[in-house]
KEMAR-125512 format. One record per residue (C-alpha): x, y, z. Coordinates in steps of 0.02 Angstrom, whole numbers, plus 50000, padded with zeros to 5 digits. Each point is the difference from the previous one (the first is absolute). Layout:
N
XYZ
...
REM end
This chain:
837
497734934250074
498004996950012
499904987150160
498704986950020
499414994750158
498674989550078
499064994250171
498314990650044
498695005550090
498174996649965
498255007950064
500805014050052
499235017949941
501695011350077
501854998149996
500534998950190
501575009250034
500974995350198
501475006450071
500705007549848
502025007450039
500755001149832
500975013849978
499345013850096
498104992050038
499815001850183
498704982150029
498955005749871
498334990050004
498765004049888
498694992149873
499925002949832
498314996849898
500074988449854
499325002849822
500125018450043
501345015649936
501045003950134
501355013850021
501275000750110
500345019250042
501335008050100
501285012250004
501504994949896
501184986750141
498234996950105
499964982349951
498854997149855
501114988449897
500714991650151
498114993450046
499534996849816
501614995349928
501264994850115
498614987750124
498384997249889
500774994349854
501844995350045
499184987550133
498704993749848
501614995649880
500704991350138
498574988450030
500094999049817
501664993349995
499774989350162
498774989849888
501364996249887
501264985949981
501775000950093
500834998549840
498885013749929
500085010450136
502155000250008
499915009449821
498815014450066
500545016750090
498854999650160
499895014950090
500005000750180
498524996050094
499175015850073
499865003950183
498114996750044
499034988050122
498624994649867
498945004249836
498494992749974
499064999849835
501435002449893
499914993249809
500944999849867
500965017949965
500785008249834
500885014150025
501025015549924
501295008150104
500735013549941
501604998850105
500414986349879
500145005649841
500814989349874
501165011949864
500734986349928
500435007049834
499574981849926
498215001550061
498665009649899
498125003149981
499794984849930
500994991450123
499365005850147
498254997949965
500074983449919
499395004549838
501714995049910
499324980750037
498445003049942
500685008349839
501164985249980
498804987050016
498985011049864
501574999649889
500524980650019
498094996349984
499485010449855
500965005549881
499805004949830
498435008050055
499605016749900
501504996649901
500934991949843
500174982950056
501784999849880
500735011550102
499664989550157
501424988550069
499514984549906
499504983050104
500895003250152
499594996150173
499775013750097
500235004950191
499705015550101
501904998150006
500135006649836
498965017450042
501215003450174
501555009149956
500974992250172
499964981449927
501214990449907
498554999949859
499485014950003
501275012950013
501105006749883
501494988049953
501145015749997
499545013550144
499144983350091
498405011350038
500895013550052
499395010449832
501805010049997
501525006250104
500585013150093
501335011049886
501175015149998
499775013649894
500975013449933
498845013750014
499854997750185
501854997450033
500425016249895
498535012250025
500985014649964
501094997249853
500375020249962
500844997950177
501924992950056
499804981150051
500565003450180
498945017250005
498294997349977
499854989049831
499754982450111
499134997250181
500784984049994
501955008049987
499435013450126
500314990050123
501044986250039
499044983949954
501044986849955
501994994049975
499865006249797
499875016850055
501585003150028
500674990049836
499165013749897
501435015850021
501264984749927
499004995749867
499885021349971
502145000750003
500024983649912
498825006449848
500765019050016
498245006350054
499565014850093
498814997350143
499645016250020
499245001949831
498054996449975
499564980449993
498985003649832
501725007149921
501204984950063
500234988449868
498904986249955
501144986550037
500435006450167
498205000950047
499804983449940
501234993250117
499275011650135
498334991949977
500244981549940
501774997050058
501684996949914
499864981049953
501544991050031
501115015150009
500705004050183
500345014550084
501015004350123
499845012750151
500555005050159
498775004350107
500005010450194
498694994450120
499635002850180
499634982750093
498464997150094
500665009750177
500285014849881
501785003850104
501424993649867
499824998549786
500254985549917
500774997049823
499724987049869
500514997249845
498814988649871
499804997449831
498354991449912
499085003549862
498515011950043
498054992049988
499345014949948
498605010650103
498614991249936
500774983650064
500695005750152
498025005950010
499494982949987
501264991850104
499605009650172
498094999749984
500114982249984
501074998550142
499165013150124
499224990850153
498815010650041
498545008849910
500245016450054
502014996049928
499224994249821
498675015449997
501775012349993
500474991749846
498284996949929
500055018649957
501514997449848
498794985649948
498504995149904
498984984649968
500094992649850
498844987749882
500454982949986
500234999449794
499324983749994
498415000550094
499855018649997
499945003350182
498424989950037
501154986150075
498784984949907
500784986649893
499354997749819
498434990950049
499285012650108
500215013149869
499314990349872
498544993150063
498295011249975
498374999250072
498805015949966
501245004249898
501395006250127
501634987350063
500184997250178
501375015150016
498775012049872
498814998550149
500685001850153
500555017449923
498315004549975
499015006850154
498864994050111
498275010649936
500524992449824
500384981250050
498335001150052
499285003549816
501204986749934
499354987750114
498355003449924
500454997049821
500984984450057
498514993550099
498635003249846
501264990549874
499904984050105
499234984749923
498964988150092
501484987750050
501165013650045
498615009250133
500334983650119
501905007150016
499595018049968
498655006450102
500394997050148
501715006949991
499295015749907
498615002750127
501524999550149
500935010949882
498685015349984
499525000050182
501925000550039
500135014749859
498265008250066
500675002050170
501815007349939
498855013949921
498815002750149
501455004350093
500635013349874
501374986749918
499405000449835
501395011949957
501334986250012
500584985449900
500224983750049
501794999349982
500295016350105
501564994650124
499575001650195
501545009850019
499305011949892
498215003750080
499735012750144
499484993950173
498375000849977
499734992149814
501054984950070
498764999150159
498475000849901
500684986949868
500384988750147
498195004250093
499254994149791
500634981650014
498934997750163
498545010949946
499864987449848
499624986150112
498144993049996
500184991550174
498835000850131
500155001850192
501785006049969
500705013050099
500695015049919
501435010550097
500485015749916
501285009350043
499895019549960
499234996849828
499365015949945
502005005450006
500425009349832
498295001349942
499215015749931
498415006550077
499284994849843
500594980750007
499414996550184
498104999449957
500434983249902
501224994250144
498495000750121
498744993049859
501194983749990
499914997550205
498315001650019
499734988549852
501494988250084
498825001950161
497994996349895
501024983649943
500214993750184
501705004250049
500675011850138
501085014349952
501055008050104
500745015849981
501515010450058
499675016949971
500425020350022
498655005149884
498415006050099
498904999949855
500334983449967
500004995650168
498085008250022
499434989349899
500454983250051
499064988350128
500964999950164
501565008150057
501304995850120
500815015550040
501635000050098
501035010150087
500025011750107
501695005949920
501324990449911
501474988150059
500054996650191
498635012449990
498784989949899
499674982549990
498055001350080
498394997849917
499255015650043
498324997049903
499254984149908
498335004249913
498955006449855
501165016449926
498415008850090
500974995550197
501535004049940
499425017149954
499285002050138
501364995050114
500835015350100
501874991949983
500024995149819
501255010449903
499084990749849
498195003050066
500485018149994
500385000149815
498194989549973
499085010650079
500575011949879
500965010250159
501694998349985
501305012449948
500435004349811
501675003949935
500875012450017
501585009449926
500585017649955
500495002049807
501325004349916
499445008149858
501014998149824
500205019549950
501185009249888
501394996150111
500094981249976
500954989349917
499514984949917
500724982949975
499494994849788
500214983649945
500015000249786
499534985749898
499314990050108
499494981549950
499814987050130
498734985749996
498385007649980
500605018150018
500485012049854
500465017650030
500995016449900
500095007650161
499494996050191
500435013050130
499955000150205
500525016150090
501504997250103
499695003650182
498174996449995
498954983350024
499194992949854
498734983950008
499894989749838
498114995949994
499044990349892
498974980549992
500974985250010
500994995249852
500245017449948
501815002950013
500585007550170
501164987550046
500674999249846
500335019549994
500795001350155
501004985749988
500545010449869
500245013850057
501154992350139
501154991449876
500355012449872
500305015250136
501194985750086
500764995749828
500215020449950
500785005050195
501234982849961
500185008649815
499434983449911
498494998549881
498404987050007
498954994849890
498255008550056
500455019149985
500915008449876
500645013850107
499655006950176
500265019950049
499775010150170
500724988250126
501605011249995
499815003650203
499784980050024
501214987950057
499064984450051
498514989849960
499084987750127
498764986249927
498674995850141
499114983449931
499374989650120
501314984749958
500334990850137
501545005350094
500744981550038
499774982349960
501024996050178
499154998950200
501635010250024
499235015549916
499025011550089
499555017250037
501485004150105
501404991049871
499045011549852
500065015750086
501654996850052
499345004550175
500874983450060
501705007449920
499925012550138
499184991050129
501444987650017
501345015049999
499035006650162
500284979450082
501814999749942
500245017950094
499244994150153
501404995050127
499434978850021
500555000549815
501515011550008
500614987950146
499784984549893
500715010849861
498594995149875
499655012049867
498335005149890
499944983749892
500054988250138
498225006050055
499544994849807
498724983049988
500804999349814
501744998050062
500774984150043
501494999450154
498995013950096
498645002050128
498634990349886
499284983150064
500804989049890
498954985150010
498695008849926
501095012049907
499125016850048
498364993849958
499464996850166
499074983049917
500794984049937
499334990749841
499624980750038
500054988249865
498634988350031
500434986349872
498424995249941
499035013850052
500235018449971
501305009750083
499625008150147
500695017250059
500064999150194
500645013750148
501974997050005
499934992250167
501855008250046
499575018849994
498394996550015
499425010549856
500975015150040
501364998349852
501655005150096
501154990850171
499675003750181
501795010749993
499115010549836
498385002750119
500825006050122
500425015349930
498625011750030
499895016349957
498515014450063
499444983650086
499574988349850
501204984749949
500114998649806
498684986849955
498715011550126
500475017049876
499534988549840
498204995750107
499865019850000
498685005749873
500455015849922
498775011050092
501044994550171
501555002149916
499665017849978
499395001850192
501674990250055
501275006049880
500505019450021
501574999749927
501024998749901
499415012149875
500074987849847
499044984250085
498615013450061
499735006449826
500024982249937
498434994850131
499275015449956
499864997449830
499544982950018
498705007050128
499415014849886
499334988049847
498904989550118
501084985050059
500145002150184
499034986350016
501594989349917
501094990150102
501865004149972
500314981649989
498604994449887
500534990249865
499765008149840
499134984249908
498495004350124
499855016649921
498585006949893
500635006849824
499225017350079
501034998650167
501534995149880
499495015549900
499975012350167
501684995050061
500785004549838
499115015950000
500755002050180
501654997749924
499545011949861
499555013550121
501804998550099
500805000249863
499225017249918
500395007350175
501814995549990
500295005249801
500595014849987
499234999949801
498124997449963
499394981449928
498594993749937
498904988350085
498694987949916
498884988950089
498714986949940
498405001550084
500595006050181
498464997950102
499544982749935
499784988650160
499555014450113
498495003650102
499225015849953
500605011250176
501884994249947
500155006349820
500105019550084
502024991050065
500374994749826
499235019949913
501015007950173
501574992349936
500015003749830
499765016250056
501744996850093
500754995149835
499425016949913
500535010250159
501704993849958
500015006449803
499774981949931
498724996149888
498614985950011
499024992749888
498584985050023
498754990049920
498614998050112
498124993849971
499625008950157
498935014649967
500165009350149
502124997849998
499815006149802
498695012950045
501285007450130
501485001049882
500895014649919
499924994649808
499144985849919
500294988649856
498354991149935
500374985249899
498694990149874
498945000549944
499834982650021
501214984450051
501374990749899
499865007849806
498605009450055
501105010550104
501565005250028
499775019149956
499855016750092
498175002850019
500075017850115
501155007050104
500145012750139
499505004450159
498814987750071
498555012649960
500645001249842
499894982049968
498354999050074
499125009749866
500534986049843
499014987449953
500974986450070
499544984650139
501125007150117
499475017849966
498544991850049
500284995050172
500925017550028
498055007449991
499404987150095
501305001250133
499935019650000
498074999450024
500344987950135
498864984349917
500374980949993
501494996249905
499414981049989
498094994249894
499744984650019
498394988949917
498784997450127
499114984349919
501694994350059
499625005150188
REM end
């Protein structure tokens, strides 16, 4: 969610910083020009986005809200107040974290920008305009109610703005149907997945059917009842089980009629509890149109109403480069009395629509679901509804947006700062890139390392000092000094084997064939928009769906993953919703860290086992006035809750008896204070808990805190620990898998993308095969194979443009190819306009 935040201070040129502790800070006072571009640098963990995030602009929103009513104020999350003596000069903040990205599959483009109320206004305003007026919806009053699918008036009186439902088909519940029903013809009766499975051999002696036969030669009305259930007709069986202790069988005896697979489909998706419990069954189902409002989710008079010729739903399917031309048209067929309602909103409109397609959006359309959009397309359609602001004075705090931009697309992303800057407002930056970063007006670089380690302002000046400066890991890379990748190939020769995907057809991306050599790294390159996520999304599901022996609905057919047995999807998803989660819990480091306390002989004598040590589990050694959290929640009536140190454990989560128990020294709640660096100094065995640190350690997060809850987490640091995971478990299989990771080195500072290349390298060493889409040139330039899509974004792309070794790739006439010269050569990847300068 986009925060707004605010705080007074007038005649004063600099933004006064004193005392600052949040997080990792270590009384960080500084001063930070006004109406300037500023960038704060750092290694990745140094404390960039605790300084610009976490104090500047948290501590603006809550001035902000201290300005508000009490009864205002008790329906608005506040966050807590950050640790710092003072901050002078501080105005009004709006701000994009990308920590906090909303997926909401209800929320869109148009949604998150704000352009679905200006578009509604437009369509209860002006209708009929470039259209039949008969076909309009006669003399009624309309609302922007009517254009938004999640209101009683506008949504769809039968699938209430849903568009359709989730439903079971046969094709993915029998894949196979040349193939026996219990060997090989269903994924669903492969294993045991619900109480009907066992119902089916009655049904077989019942009907005189042999099982053993292929499904496709069973009769038809068997295989009706298989799939859609035997109505009101019972059957009976007897069925063995073991009970949950697995040490005795018990028999029952029941007789019902049968749902039917599809239904039984139905019936436990709806009821899983989790999402990772729905996504099993999601596989034996597709979506399907609502009939009545054909999947757009709008009641009648939202698809009925025209203006330039295209209803409310028509439009939002249209994308964003040709909303803009329709906005034209619209705006030249106004009459005098209808430019008092229309221009304004159609001027707000095309600078809204301008900016989507400065930052390389164009490509998408307006009703493009959140869920859908990869981490950087949903952080750049966030940073557009602040960029379309014409305030003044405001300042800007941006958090890492260059992240999943193409060399090609960053030129405009620095063109719309400076421009944000000429109009009087302060930007501020948080950022890796040191091109971008030489060209802004001041930098605050921190450091000297990351964690514990950082948390210093090593340098604030021009990006001149900070070259200059003889401890900057991000001066070195300025001054055009610091170390370029570097990896040993793997060349793709006669040898290797290749992974094919056929008939490929998913969003923008059309294919006959697609191939990545098995034991090799491949980058997916190409500008923003132009269908890497999309392929290796892909890619993931269908060699998932063909190792599980069940079909989707974007590849025909997938060959040459004989030698594979598992498939890990590294998206940068966050990895909890809870304060519970964190870096230890994920890694299941914490799993073996409380078997070590329950061995130790305080907790033999009190006979306590591995659980007990558990902040999740109730009737053990958890605080339970605070519940493990090691804070308490205070309602505050009128005003907003309050989250306060749980004054009985004073923070520490667990009962004097549970902290008592040391082991190598530390008590529990001191091992979770550990970040993973000291971890692996303290930690030399067991075997399984060192290779967990070390893997944790190897992809750059020993700066981490074992501890740290995982809603504090960057998508990027979220990304890492499952790659972390990813890397243990390749070690461990004793069969290769494939890998596939969404731009791994967004987030990072320049010296720590070498971790992330070193352990993909760890990946290969192991026989698996890895596969990313990265803008990064040097990570692409460094790979094994590449896959150039384009040429351009959205139905300008979506096609294999070259493909080959990097040098290979460089020698097409592509934009990446491009930056492969330019990198190779050892120029500027980043022009920018210097009128601009």
């Amino acid at each position: 969610m986009t925060e707004f935040g605010s705080g007074v201070a007038k005649g004063r040129d600099t933004i006064d910083v004193v005392g600052a502790r949040t997080n990792n800070l270590r009384d960080v006072s500084v001063s930070i020009p006004k109406g300037r571009l500023v960038a704060f640098t750092g290694v990745s963990g140094s404390g960039k986005t605790s300084l610009a995030i976490d104090t500047l602009h948290s501590e603006a929103q809550l001035r902000y809200l201290e300005g508000l009513s009490p009864f205002v104020r008790q329906y608005i999350t506040q966050r807590n107040r950050p640790k710092v003596d003072r901050i002078l000069g501080l105005g009004a903040t709006l701000a994009v974290d990308q920590r906090r990205l909303n997926r909401n599959p209800r929320s869109t483009v148009a949604t998150i920008t704000g352009i679905d109320g200006h578009l509604g206004l437009l369509y209860s305003r002006l209708p009929g305009i470039g259209a039949d007026p008969a076909a309009e919806s006669g003399n009624e009053y309309l609302t922007t109610a009517h254009f938004d699918r999640n209101t009683p008036e506008g949504s769809c009186a039968d699938c209430h703005g849903v568009g359709g439902r989730w439903q079971a088909q046969e094709d993915l519940v029998i894949t196979h149907p040349e193939l026996p029903l219990f060997e090989g013809a269903s994924p669903w009766y492969a294993k045991w997945r619900s109480g009907e499975h066992a119902f089916i051999p009655a049904l077989a002696e019942k009907r005189g059917v042999d099982l053993g036969r292929s499904w496709q030669s069973l009769p038809e009305e068997f295989r009706h009842c298989v799939l859609h259930g035997t109505g009101d007709e019972k059957i009976e069986a007897t069925i063995d089980m073991t009970n949950r202790n697995e040490r005795a069988m018990v028999t029952y005896t029941s007789s019902e009629p049968l749902r039917g697979a599809l239904a039984e489909v139905e019936r436990v998706f709806v009821n899983a509890q989790t999402s990772s419990a729905k996504q099993r069954y999601l596989r034996y189902m597709r979506k399907q149109p609502c009939g009545t409002c054909g999947g757009s989710g709008y009641d009648q008079v939202a698809r009925s109403v025209r203006l330039g010729g295209l209803t409310y739903p028509n439009l939002l399917e249209v994308e964003v480069r040709e909303v803009r031309g329709w906005a034209k048209r619209v705006a030249d067929e106004l009459d005098a009395r209808q430019r008092e309602v229309g221009d304004p909103l159609l001027q707000d409109l095309g600078r809204r629509l301008g900016i989507l397609d400065r930052l390389g959006l164009a490509h998408l359309q307006l009703s493009r679901s959140a869920a859908t959009l990869s981490g950087g397309e949903l952080q750049r359609t966030r940073l557009a509804a602040q960029l379309s602001t014409e305030l003044s004075g405001i300042i800007f705090v941006l958090d890492e947006p260059g992240t999943g931009l193409h060399p090609a697309d960053k030129a405009h992303l620095l063109d719309i700062a400076l421009e944000l800057r000429e109009a009087g407002n302060t930007v501020l930056l948080v950022e890796h890139d040191p091109e971008l970063i030489a060209r802004v007006d001041w930098v605050i670089d921190m450091g000297p390392g990351s964690g514990r380690f950082g948390g210093e302002i090593l340098v604030s000046g021009p990006p001149a000092d900070v070259a200059a400066h003889s401890k900057s890991l991000t001066g070195r890379y300025l001054a055009g000094e610091g170390p370029r990748l570097h990896r040993a190939r793997r060349p793709a020769g006669d040898e290797t084997g290749w992974v094919e995907l056929h008939g490929l057809r998913t969003h923008n991306v059309t294919a006959s064939l697609v191939r990545f050599p098995a034991g090799r790294l491949t980058c997916l390159t190409g500008v923003s928009g132009s269908g890497k996520s999309s392929l290796l999304a892909a890619l993931g599901a269908s060699v998932e769906a063909a190792l599980d022996g069940t079909a989707t609905d974007t590849v025909r057919e997938v060959t040459g993953i004989e030698g594979f047995s598992w498939v890990a999807v590294v998206d940068q998803e966050p990895l909890g919703r809870t304060p519970r989660s964190n870096p230890a819990t994920y890694s299941k480091a914490f799993d073996i860290v409380r078997k070590l306390f329950a061995e130790t002989e305080v907790a033999r004598g009190r006979g306590v086992n591995a659980s007990w040590f558990s902040f999740n589990t109730a009737d053990g050694g958890r605080c339970e006035t605070c519940t493990g959290y090691g804070r308490k929640l205070v309602d505050m009536h009128f005003l907003p809750d309050v989250w306060v140190v749980c004054d009985v454990c004073e923070g520490r989560r667990y009962k004097p008896e549970a902290l008592e128990t040391t082991y190598r020294g530390l008590a529990i709640d001191q091992v979770l204070e550990l970040t993973v660096a000291e971890a692996v100094e303290h930690f030399s065995e067991p075997r399984q808990l060192v290779e967990t640190l070390e893997a944790l350690n190897q992809v750059g997060l020993g700066y981490l805190q074992l501890g740290q809850s995982a809603t504090e987490l960057s998508g990027g640091e979220a990304q890492r620990l499952k790659l972390a995971s990813a890397i243990q478990r390749g070690a461990a299989s004793r069969k290769a898998g494939l890998v596939v990771l969404d731009e791994p080195v967004s987030g990072l500072h320049p010296s720590d993308i070498q971790r992330v290349v070193d352990a993909l390298d760890v990946l290969l060493d192991s026989g698996n095969t890895v596969v990313v889409a990265e803008h990064d040139i040097p990570v692409a330039a460094s790979a094994d194979w590449v896959i150039d899509l384009g040429p351009g974004a959205g139905p300008d792309g979506g096609a294999v443009v070259a493909e080959g070794t990097p040098e290979a790739v460089a020698t097409a006439d592509t934009p990446t190819a491009s930056f492969f010269r330019r990198y190779a050569a050892g120029l500027p990847l980043l022009e920018i306009r210097e009128g601009l300068r």
